[in-house]
C-alpha positions in Angstrom: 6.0 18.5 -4.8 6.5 15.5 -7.0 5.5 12.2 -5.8 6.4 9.1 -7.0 3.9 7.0 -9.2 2.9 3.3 -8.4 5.2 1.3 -9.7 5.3 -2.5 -10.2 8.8 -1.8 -8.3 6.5 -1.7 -5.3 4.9 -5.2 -5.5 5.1 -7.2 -2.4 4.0 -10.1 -4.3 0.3 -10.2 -2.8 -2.3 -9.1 -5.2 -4.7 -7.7 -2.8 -2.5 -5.9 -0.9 -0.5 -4.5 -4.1 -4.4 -3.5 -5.0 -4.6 -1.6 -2.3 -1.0 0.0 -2.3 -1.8 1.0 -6.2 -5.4 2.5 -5.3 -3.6 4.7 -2.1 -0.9 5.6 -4.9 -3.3 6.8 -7.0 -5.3 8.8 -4.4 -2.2 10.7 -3.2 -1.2 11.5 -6.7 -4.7 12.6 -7.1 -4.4 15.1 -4.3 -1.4 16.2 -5.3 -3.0 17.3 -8.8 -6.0 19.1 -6.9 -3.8 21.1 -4.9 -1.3 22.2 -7.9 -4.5 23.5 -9.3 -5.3 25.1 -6.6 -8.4 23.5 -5.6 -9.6 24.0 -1.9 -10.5 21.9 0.9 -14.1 21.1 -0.2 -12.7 19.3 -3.5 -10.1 17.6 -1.2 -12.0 16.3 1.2 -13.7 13.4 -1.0 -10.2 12.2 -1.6 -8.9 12.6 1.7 -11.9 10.7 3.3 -10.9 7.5 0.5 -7.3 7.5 1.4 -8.8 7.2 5.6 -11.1 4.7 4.1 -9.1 2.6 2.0 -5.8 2.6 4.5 -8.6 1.4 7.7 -9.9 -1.4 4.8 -6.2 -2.2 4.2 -4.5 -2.4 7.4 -7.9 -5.0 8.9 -6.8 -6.8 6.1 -3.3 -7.1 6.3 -3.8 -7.8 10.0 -6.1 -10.4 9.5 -3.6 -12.0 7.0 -0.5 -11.8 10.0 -3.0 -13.0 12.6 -4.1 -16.1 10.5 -0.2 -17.0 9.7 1.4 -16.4 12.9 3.6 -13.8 11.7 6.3 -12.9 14.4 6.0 -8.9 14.2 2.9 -8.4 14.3 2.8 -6.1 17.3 5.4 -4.2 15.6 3.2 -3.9 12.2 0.1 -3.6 13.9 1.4 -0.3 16.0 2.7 1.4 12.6 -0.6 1.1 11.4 -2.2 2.5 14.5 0.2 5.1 14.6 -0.4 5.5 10.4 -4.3 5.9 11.1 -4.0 7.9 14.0 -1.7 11.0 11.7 -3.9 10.6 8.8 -6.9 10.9 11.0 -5.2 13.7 12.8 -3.1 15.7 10.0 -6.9 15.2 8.0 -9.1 17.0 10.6 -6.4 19.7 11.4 -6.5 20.9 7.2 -10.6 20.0 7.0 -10.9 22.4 10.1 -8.4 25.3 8.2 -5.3 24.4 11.3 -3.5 22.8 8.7 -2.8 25.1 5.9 -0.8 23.9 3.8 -1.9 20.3 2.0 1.2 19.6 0.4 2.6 19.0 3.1 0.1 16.4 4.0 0.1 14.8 0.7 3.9 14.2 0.7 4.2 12.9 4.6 1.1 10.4 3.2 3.2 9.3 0.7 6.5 9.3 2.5 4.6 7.2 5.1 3.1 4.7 2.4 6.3 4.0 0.5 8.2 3.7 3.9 5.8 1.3 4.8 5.7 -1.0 1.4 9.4 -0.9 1.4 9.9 -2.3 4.5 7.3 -3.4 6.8 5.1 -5.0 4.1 7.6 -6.2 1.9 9.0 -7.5 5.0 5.9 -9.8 6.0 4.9 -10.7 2.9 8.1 -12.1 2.3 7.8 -14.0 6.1 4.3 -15.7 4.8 5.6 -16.4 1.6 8.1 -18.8 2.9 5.8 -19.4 6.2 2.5 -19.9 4.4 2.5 -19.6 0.7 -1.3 -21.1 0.5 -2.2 -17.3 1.6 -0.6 -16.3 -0.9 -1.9 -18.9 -3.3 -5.4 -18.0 -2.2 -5.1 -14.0 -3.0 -3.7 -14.3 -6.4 -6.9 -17.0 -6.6 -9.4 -14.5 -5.7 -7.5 -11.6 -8.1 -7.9 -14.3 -11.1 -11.9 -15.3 -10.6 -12.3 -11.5 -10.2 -10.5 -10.6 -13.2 -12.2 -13.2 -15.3 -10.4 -16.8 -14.7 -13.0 -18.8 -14.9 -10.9 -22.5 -14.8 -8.6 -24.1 -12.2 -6.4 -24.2 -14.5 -6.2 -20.7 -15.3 -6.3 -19.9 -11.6 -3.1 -22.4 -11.0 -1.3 -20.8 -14.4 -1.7 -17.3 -13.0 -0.6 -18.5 -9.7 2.5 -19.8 -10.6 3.0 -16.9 -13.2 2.5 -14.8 -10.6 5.0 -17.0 -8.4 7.7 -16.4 -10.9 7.6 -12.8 -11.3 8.2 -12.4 -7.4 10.8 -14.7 -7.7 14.5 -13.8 -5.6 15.6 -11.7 -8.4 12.7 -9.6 -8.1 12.7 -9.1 -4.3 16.5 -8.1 -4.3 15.1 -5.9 -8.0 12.3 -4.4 -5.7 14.6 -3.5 -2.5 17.0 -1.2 -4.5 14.0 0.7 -6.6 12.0 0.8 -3.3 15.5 2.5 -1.7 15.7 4.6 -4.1 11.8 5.8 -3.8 12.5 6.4 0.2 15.6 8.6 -0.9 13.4 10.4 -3.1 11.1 11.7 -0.1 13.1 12.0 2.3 13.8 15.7 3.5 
């Protein structure tokens, strides 16, 4: 099983949320090295238990982020991550309790299920409060830069709008076709 790697491909053009989609990248590839060494449910589980942590941190987030702008699908969004929760919760208790054998399987429907979701539903409301409500926008790539050491206003507006080029049109339409390739990649 071969998984993709984050890529900057995969960059919705929020920082936080691209934070998080890097860090549930990482964990996956990280479980996909344990088990091609063989190691056994006791060294999963601390990795299992982040991705379950990090996607509940991620999805409040993200929801709080649609509620605040009034984006139109946020039922929609809202149930994928309830239904997202629900099989990770699930498919992890079944191979914690020894029903589900096999943990490749759960690390590729994890990431099948996280690039599905990037390339379309999160791309897709990103995009929405971009043109909706770019101040959210403004404000996460704000709070990236003072965490990352921008100190000034100034350097917080020159990464802003940096960051407002590189997700520019030619990137989104650059981003669709490498995130369709990604879904072909891991699909059946």
């Amino acid at each position: 099983m071969a998984v993709n790697n984050w890529s900057d491909d995969y960059r919705t053009g929020d920082e936080i949320v691209d934070g998080h989609h890097r860090e549930l990248f990482e964990l996956v590839e990280r479980l996909e090295m344990d088990i091609s060494f063989g190691r056994g449910r006791a060294a999963l589980a601390p990795t299992l238990r982040k991705v379950s942590t990090l996607a509940t941190l991620h999805f409040a987030m993200e929801e709080k982020l649609m509620v605040d702008h009034q984006y139109p699908e946020i039922e929609e969004h809202s149930i994928q991550h309830q239904q997202a929760t629900a099989r990770i919760g699930s498919a992890m208790d079944q191979y914690l309790s020894g029903v589900l054998l096999l943990p490749t399987t759960l690390a590729l429907e994890l990431h099948k299920w996280i690039v599905e979701h990037i390339c379309v539903h999160d791309r897709r409301m990103i995009q929405w409060v971009r043109r909706n409500a770019p101040e959210a926008l403004a404000v996460s790539v704000q709070y990236v830069a003072l965490s990352s050491g921008v100190r000034t206003l100034e350097q917080v507006r020159t990464t802003a709008e940096a960051r407002a080029k590189v997700t520019s049109d030619e990137r989104v339409n650059r981003v669709s076709s490498s995130c369709e390739r990604a879904r072909e990649s891991v699909r059946p």
